[in-house]
N, C-alpha and C positions, 0 to 999 in steps of 0.2 A: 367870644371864642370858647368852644367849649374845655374844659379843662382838660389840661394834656394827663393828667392820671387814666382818666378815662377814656382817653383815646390809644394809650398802651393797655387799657383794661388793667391796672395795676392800683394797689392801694396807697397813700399820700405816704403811709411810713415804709417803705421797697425801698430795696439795698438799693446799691450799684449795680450788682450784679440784675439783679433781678429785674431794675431798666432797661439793661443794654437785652438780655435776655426776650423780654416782653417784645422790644423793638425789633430785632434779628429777625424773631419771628411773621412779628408783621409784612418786615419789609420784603421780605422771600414772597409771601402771601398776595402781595400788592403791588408790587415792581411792574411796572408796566410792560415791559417784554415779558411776563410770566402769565401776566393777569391781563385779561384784553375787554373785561365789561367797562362801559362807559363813564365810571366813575369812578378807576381805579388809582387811575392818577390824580386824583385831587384827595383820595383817602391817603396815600403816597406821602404826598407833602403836608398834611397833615401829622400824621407820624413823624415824619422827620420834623416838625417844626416841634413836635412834643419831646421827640428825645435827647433835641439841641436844649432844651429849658432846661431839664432835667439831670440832664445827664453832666451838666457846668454848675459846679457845688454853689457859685454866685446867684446865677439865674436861679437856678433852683429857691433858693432861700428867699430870692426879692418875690419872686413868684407867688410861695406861701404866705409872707408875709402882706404884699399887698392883691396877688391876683394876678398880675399883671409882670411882662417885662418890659423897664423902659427902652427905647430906642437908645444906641450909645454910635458917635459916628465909626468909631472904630474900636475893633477887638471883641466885639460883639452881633450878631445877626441883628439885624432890621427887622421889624416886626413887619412891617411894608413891605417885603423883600422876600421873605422867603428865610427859614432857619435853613442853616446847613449842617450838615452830619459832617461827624470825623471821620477823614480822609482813611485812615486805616481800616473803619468798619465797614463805611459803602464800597472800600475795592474788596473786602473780603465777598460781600453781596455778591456781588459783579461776576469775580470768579465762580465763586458758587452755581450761579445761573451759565457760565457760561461753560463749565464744567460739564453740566447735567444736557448738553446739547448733542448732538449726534455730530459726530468726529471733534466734539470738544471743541470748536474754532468758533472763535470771538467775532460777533459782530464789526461788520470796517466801522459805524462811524467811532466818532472818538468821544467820549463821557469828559466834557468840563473839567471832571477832578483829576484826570489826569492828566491837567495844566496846574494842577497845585505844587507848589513848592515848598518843602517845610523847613525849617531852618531853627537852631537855637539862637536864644536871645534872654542874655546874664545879666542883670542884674543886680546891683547894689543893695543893701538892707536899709537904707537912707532913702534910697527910690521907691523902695518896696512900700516901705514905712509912709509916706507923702502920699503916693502915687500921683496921676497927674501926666502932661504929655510929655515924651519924651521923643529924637528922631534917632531914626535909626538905617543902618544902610543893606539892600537886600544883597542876595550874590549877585545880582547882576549889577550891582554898583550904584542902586535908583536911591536916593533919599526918602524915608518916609519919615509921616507921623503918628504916632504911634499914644492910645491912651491907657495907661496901666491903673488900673482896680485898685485900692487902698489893700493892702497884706495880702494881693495874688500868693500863689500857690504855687510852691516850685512843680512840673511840669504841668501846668495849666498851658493852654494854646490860646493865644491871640489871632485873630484872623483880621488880613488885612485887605479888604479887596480889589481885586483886577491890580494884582501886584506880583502875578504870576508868570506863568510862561504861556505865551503868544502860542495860538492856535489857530487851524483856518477860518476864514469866515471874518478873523477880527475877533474875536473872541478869548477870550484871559484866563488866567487860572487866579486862582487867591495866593497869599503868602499865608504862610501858618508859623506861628513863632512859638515855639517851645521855650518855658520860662525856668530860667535855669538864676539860684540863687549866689551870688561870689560870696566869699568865705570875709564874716567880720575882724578886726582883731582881737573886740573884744567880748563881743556880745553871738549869739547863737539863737537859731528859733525851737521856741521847745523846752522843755524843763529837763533840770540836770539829767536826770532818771531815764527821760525820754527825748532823744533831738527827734524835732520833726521840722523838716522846710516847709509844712504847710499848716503850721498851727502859729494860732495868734499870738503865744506864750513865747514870753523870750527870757532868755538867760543871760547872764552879767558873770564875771567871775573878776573879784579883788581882792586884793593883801592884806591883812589885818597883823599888827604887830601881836605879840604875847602879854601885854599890857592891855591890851583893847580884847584879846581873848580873853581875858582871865577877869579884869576888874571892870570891862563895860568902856562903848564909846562909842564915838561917831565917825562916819564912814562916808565919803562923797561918790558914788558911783554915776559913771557919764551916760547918758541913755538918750546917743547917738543927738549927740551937739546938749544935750539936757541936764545939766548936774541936779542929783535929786540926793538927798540928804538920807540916811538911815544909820538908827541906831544899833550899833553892837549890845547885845545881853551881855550880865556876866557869865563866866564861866561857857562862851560859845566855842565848842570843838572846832575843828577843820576840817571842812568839807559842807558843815551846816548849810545848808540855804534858809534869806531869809525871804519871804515873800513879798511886793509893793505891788495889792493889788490895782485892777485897769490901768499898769503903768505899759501893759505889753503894747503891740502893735490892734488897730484898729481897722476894720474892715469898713464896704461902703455902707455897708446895712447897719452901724452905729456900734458892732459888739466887739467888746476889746478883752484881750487877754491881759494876763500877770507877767509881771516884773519878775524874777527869780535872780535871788544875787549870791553866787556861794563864795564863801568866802576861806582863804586859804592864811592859815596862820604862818609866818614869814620869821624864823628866828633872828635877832642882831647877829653882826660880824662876832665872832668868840674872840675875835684881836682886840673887840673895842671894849670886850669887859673886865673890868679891874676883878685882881683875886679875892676883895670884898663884894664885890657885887657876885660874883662867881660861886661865894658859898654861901652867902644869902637864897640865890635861886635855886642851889641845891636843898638849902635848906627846906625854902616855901616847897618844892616839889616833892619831898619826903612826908610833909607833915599830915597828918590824919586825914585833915580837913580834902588834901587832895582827893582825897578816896572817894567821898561823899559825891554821890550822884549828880550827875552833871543833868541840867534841864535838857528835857526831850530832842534832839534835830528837827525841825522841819522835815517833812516826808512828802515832797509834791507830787501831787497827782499824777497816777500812768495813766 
């Protein structure tokens, strides 16, 4: 197969933008109701098999990485089969063309996609994390199965197909599942600095007493059913993060993001301290030494 860069006529490092872009224009140029040489429709589907690769930040990456996309039975186009485009951009096409027609009136028959059904579909961060199959029920009530990508991507689309809506002839639409992430309680995707629902990097946030701020200690932070051990520095402010890196969530192409755990320093009940302890910590908090420059915070990556 020739490489889909070259088949948008586009270079391997092109944005997003600059994909969908490159594609737009093809497809206008090549649509078989616009274009009637004998080889337009197989250039057609072409282009759409290249900008279905490209344009899925997954596919995209196994792509480079190996050349190649492997067949996946579901959530994914068949390479056997035919890529498919997203439903929002070939209707945009559609109208476009059928705009530009005299008295503006759309062809009767009816385009396939507009048997597609899209639907969101939430997800757990334990799911997200695994991936693996999971079922799920469409709006018409049909059970499916469904296989989720290790650290998908909050609005990434899964496509399921002939799970759609029934059209003449016998003919189906896909499902299209919109990947919507459910909120952890205690973990976040994304570094304090920056949440993103579609980075590998995950955030942790726990309590650290003022003892363990001040003189150093250890800290057991849960990472999603995992307890992993890290050490408090001394003298660590509130708010710090500390970094465990590849502890984040893992994709299927093997690359994993960082751990980020910040930690909030949690003062004792003031009921529970005797008026000697009471002017002891006034004391320690007065004294010089407090002044003296506290080690750096962590500053994670934007």
């Amino acid at each position: 197969m020739e490489s889909p860069y070259s088949i948008l006529g586009i270079p391997n490092t092109a944005s997003a933008d600059e994909i969908k872009a490159a594609y737009r224009k093809l497809a206008r140029k090549l649509h078989p109701d616009v274009n009637k040489e004998p080889d337009a429709q197989k250039k057609f589907a072409q282009v759409q098999q290249a900008y279905e690769i490209l344009s899925d930040e997954t596919k995209r990456t196994r792509y480079d990485r190996t050349g190649s996309v492997d067949p996946t039975p579901e959530g994914f186009a068949h390479s056997s089969g035919g890529f498919s485009t997203d439903s929002d951009d070939i209707g945009d096409l559609f109208n476009s063309f059928f705009r530009g027609r005299p008295g503006g009136q759309q062809q009767p028959r009816q385009s396939p996609l507009d048997l597609n059904i899209t639907a969101p579909l939430s997800l757990d961060l334990e799911t997200i994390a695994n991936g693996g199959k999971i079922k799920t029920r469409t709006p018409a009530g049909e059970i499916v199965e469904v296989t989720i990508p290790p650290a998908i991507s909050a609005g990434a689309t899964l496509r399921v197909r002939e799970k759609g809506n029934a059209g003449p002839g016998g003919q189906r639409g896909d499902l299209l599942l919109k990947i919507r992430v459910k909120p952890h309680e205690s973990l976040s995707r994304g570094t304090p600095s920056k949440p993103d629902d579609s980075s590998l990097d995950l955030t942790a946030r726990t309590d650290i007493s003022i003892a363990d701020a001040t003189l150093g200690g250890e800290v057991t932070v849960d990472r999603l059913g995992q307890s992993l051990g890290l050490t408090i520095p001394p003298s660590t402010p509130s708010g710090r993060a500390l970094r465990l890196k590849g502890r984040g969530l893992t994709n299927a192409a093997g690359n994993s993001g960082d751990l980020y755990v910040e930690l909030r320093i949690v003062p004792p009940d003031a009921q529970t301290i005797s008026d000697e302890d009471a002017k002891a910590l006034r004391r320690i908090c007065q004294a010089p030494a407090n002044h003296a420059q506290t080690p750096e915070a962590h500053s994670p990556p934007t």
